[in-house]
C-alpha positions in Angstrom: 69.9 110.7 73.5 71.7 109.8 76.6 74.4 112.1 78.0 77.1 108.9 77.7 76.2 108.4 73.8 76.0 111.8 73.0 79.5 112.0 74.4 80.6 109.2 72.8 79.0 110.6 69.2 80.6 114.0 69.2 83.9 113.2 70.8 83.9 110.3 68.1 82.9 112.4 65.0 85.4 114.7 66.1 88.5 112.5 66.2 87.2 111.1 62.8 87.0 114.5 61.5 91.0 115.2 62.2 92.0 112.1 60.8 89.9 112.6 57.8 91.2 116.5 57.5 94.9 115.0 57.9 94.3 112.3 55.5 93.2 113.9 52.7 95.7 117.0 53.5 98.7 114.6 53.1 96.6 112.9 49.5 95.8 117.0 47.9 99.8 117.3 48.8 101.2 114.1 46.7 98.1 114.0 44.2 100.3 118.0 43.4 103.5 117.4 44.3 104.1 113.4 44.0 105.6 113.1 47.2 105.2 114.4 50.6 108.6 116.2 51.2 109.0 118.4 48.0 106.3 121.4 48.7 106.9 124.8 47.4 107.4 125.6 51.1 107.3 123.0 53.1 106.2 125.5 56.4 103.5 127.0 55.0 102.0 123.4 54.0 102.3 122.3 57.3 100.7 125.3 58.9 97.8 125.2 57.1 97.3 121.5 58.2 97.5 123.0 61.4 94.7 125.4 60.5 92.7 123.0 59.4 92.6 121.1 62.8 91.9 124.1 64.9 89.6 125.0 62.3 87.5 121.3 62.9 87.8 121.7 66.8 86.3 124.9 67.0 84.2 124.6 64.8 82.9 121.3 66.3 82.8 122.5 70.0 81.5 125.9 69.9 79.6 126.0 67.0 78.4 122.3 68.3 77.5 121.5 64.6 77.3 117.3 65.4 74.6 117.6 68.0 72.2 115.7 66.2 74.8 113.4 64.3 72.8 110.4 64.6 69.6 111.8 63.7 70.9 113.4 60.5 69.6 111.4 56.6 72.1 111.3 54.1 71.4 114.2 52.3 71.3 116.5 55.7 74.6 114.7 56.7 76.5 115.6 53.0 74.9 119.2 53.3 76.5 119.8 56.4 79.9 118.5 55.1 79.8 120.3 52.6 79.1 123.6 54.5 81.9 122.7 56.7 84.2 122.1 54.3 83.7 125.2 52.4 83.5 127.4 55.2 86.9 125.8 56.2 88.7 126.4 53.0 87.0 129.8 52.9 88.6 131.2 56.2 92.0 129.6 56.6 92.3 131.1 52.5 91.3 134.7 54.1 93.8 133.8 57.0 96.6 133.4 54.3 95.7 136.2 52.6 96.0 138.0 55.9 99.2 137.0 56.6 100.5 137.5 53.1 100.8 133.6 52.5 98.5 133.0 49.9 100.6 133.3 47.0 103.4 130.6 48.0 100.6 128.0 48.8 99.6 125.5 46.1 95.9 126.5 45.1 95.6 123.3 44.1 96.2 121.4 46.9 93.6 123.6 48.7 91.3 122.5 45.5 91.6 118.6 45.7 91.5 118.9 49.9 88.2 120.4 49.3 87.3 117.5 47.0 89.0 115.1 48.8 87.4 115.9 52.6 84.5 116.1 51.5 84.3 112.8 50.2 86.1 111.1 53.1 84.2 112.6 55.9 81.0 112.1 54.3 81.9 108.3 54.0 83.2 108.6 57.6 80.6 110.3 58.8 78.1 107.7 57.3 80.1 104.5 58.3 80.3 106.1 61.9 76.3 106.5 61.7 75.7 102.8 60.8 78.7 102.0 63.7 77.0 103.9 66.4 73.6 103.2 66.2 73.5 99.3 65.5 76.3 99.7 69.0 73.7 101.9 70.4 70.7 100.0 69.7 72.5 96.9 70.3 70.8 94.3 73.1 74.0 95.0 75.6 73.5 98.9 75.0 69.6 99.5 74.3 67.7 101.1 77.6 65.2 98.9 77.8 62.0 101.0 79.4 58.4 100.0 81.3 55.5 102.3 80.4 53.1 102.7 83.4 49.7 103.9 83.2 46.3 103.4 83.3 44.4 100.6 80.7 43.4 103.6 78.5 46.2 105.8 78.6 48.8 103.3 77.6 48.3 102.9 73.7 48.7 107.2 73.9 51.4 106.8 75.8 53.2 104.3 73.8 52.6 106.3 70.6 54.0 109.5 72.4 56.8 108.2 73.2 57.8 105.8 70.1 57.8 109.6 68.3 60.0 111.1 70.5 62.4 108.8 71.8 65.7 108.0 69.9 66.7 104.7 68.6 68.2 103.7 71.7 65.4 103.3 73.7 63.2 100.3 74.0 60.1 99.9 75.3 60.1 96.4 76.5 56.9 96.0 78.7 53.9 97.6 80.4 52.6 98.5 83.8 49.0 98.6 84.2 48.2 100.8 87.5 44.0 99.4 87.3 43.8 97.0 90.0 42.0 94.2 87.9 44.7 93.4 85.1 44.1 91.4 81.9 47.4 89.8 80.6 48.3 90.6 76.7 49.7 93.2 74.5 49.3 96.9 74.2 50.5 98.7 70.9 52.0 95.4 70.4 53.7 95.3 73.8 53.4 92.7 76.5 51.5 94.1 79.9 54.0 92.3 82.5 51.6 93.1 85.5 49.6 96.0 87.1 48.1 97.0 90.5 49.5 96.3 94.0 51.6 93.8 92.2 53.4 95.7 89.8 56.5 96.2 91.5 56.7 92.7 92.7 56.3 91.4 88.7 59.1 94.1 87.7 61.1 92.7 90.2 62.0 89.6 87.7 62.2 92.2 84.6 65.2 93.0 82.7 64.7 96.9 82.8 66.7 100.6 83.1 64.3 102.7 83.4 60.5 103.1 83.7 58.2 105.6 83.2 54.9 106.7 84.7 52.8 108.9 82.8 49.7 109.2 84.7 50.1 112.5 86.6 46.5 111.8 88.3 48.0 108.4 90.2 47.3 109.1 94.2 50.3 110.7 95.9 50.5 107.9 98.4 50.6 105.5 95.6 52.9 107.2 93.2 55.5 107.8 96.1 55.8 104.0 97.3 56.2 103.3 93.7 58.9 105.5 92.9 60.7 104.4 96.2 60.3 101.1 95.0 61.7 101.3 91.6 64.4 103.7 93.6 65.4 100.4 95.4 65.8 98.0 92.6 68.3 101.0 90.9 65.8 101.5 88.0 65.5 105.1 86.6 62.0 106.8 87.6 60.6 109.1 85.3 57.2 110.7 86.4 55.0 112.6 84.0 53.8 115.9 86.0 50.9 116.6 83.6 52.0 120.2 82.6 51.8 121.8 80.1 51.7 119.0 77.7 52.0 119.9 74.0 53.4 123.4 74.4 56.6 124.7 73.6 57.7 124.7 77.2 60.3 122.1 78.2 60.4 121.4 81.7 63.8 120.4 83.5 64.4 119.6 86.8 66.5 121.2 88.9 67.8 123.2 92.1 66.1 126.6 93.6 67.7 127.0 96.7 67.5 124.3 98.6 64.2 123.1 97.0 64.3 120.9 93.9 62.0 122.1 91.1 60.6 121.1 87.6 61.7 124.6 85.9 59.6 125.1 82.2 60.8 127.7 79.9 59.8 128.5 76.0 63.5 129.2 75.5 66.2 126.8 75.3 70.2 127.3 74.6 73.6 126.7 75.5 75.7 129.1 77.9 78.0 127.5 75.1 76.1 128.9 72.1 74.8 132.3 74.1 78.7 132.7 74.9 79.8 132.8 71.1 76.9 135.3 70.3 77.7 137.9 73.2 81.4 137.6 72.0 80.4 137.9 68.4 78.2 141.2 69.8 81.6 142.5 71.5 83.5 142.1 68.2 80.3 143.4 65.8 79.9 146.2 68.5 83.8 147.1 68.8 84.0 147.4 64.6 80.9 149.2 64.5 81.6 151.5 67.3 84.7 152.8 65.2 83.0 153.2 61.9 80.6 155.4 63.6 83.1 157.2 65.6 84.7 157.7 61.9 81.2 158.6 60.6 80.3 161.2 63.5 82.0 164.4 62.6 81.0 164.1 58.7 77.5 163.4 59.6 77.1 166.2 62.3 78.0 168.5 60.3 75.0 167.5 57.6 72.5 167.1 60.6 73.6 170.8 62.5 73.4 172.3 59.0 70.3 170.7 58.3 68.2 171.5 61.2 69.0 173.0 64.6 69.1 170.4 67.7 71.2 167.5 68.8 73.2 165.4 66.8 72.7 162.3 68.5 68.8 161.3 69.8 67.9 159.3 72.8 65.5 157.5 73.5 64.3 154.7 76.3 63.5 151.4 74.6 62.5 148.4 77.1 65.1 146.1 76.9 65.2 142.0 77.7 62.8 140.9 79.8 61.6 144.6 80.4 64.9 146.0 81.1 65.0 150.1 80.4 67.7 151.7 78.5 68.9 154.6 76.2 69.2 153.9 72.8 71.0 156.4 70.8 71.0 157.1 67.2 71.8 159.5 64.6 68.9 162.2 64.9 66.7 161.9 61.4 64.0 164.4 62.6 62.9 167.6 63.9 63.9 168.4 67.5 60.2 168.5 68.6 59.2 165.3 67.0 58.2 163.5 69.7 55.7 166.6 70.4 54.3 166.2 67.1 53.6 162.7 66.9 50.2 162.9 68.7 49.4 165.2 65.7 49.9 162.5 63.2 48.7 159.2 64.8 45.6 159.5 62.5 48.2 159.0 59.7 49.6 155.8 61.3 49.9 153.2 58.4 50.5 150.3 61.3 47.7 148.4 62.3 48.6 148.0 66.0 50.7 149.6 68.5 53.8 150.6 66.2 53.4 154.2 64.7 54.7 154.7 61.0 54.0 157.0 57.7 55.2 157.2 54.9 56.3 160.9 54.1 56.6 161.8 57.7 56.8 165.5 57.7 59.2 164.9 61.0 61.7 163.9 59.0 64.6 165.8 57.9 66.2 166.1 54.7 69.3 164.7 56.1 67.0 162.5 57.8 65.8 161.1 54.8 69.1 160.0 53.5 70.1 158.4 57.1 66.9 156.2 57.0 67.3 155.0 53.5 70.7 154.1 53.9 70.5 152.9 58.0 73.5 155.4 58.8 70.6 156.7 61.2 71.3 153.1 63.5 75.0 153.3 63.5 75.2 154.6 67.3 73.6 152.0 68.6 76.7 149.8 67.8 77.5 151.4 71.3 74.8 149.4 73.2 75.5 146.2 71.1 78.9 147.0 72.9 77.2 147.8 76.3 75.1 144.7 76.1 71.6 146.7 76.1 71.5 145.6 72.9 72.7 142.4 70.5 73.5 142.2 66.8 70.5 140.3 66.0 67.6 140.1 68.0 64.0 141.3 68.1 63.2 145.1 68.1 63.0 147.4 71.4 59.6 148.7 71.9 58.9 152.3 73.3 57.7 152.9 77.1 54.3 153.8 75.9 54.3 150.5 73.4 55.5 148.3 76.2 52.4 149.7 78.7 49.9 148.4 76.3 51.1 145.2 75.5 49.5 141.8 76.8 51.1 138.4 77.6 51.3 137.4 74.1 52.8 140.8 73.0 55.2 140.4 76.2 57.7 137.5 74.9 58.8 139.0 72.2 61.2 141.2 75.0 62.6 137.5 76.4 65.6 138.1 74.0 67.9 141.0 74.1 66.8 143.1 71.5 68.6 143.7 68.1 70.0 145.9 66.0 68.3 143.6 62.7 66.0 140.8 63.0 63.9 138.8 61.5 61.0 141.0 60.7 63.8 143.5 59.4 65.1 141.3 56.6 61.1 139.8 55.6 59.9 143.5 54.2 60.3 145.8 56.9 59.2 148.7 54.7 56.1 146.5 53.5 55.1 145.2 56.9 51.8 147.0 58.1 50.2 144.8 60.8 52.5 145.2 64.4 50.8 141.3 64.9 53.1 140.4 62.0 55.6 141.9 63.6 55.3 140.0 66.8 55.0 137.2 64.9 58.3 137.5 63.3 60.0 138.4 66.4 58.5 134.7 68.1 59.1 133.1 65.0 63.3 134.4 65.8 62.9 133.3 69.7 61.6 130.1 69.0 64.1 129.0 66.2 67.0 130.9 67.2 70.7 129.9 65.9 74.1 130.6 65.4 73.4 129.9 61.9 70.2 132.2 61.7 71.8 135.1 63.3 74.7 134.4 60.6 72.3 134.4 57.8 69.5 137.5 59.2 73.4 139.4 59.5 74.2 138.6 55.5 70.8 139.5 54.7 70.4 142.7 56.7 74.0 143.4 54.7 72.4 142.8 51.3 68.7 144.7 52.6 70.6 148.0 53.5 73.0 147.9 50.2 70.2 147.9 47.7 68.3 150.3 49.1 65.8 148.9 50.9 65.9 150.4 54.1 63.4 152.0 56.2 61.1 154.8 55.0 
């Protein structure tokens, strides 16, 4: 979608989603009281309007949840009302609860706004959706686009692109770069013209933008065509021939003073990485006191248990191979890490992770730690540092990291976690370090706010039933 329409969308949805929120406020309020005046008290009412709207803006700007308004069906779009909605009601409640509120607001009012919102903003949100696109898609706003290629890449290249661009692109001709060129239709689009003539034919076109996709074109030939559509004012967009079908998105861009096509498997935000580091300061911060509670309890159970340090370091590689200490509650015998070349005959991992069950390494103490995670609890202090993140992909050893290969290697392009992925999907159960890996990928590649959210509820619900690590 263009930048302008996407603007247009979210600002839109957004001041639709205040009027809708106010709306049906001001309906729950007389549908209770019969009027809009005689509340129980009449501040509180009003503030918790007020929460509602700062609710809706943050939640639409930093957790960006209207990004792909347009592209949303109708059962998507009332999902993600709906989870808006509830989520909402649920925190401004907690907030009143908080503030020792919640007993002199109506709970019904809160009960038909929930009702109520939903069912207006879905309606709005689905009469903005039929506004935006037929004004989007409309003849004045469509961007109408030339496909340029050779005779027998065209029909690939018009079925590429009808896939992948949105509804307000048009493809409204073709450019034939063959120097003999047979007038008719392509994919059932008109070939306007072709060889040396090609610019001189677009010349009389209605057109925004074209797009060449033959990355084998001569240099000399490609350049005086670019400078020509340059001079008309129409959009160029070349096709560099890279990497085509990977993940990898290329984007051009500044290096210095050189301008480059930049590819990367990983795309976010600064938005959306922002709101996770600050939800890893605030994760980190809580966690940091529980274990600082924790500490002098658990020290005592560890020193009685078996003589050495309380806490055990370690050096983990870190994002993008990045050293640095991890710490955690010690769970083992001081000379552990001797002992482990003893035992990697009992390694139940196929691959480069080591694990038994039954270690004989383990403490008694130990045991308990692991099954109930306590062990991790120090390494709330490098979530806090920033070695570490709440969610992420797990820290491999030194000696691990030295064998891995390229494959094995993106897996560290994310800060590493405390949970993951591969934690919460039978961590206990997993014996193949390749399924690991793959987990970890699986993370990088689909990574969300939301999916950190939900990988945090479930690590919550893995740890309290008892399924921790052996």
């Amino acid at each position: 979608m263009e930048r302008r329409n996407r603007i247009i969308a979210v600002y839109g949805v957004w001041l639709a989603d205040l009027v809708c929120i106010v709306v049906a406020y001001l309906l729950a309020n007389y549908i209770r009281f019969g009027n809009f005046v005689d509340m129980e008290d009449k501040s509180v009412h009003i503030l918790v309007c007020i929460l509602f709207v700062l609710f809706s803006t943050m939640y639409g700007f930093f957790l960006d949840w209207n990004r792909d308004f347009l592209t949303r069906g109708y059962l998507q779009e009332l999902w993600e009302v709906l989870r808006f909605n509830v989520l909402m009601v649920l925190v401004v409640g907690f907030f009143l609860f908080m503030i020792q509120k919640a007993e002199v607001f109506s709970r019904l009012v809160m009960g038909y706004f929930l009702i109520l919102d939903v069912l207006i903003v879905y309606g709005a949100h689905l009469l903005l959706k039929k506004l935006m696109r037929s004004a989007f898609a409309s003849e004045r706003s469509v961007t109408k686009v030339m496909v340029i290629g050779y005779a027998n890449q065209l029909e690939d290249l018009v079925g590429r692109l009808k896939g992948k661009l949105g509804f307000e692109y048009e493809i409204v001709s073709l450019g034939c770069l063959d120097d003999s060129v047979r007038p008719g239709k392509i994919a059932g689009i008109p070939v306007a013209g072709g060889g040396d003539s090609l610019l001189e034919t677009c010349r009389q076109l209605p057109l925004d933008e074209v797009f060449i996709g033959s990355a084998e074109y001569p240099e000399e030939k490609k350049g005086k065509l670019i400078r020509g559509f340059e001079e008309m004012g129409v959009t160029c967009h070349y096709n560099l021939g890279i990497f085509d079908g990977t993940s990898t998105k290329g984007q051009v861009g500044n290096f210095g003073d050189f301008t480059v096509v930049t590819y990367s498997a990983f795309h976010s935000s600064y938005k959306r990485q922002l709101i996770k580091r600050l939800m890893d300061i605030a994760g980190g911060l809580a966690g940091s006191a529980l274990t600082l509670v924790l500490m002098p309890f658990l020290a005592v159970a560890i020193k009685l248990d078996s003589p050495g340090p309380v806490l055990f370091s370690q050096t983990r590689i870190g994002r993008n191979g990045r050293r640095f200490k991890i710490y955690k509650f010690r769970s083992m015998y001081a000379d552990a890490e001797a002992r482990k070349k003893e035992l990697e005959q009992e390694n139940q991992v196929k691959g480069l992770m080591f694990k038994m069950e039954n270690d004989p390494r383990v403490t008694k103490v130990g045991r308990f730690l692991r099954k109930t995670s306590l062990d991790e609890f120090p390494q709330f202090f490098n979530v806090l540092l920033g070695d570490m993140s709440l969610v992420g992909t797990r820290p491999p050893t030194e000696d691990e990291f030295e064998k891995y290969n390229l494959y094995y290697r993106r897996r560290i392009s994310m800060t590493p976690g405390l949970t993951g992925l591969w934690q919460v999907s039978g961590r206990s159960d997993i014996d193949d370090f390749d399924e690991v890996v793959k987990l970890d990928l699986k993370y990088i590649d689909n990574w969300s706010l939301t999916l950190d959210l939900k990988i945090l509820a479930r690590t919550v619900a893995v740890v309290l039933f008892g399924k921790g690590a052996k």
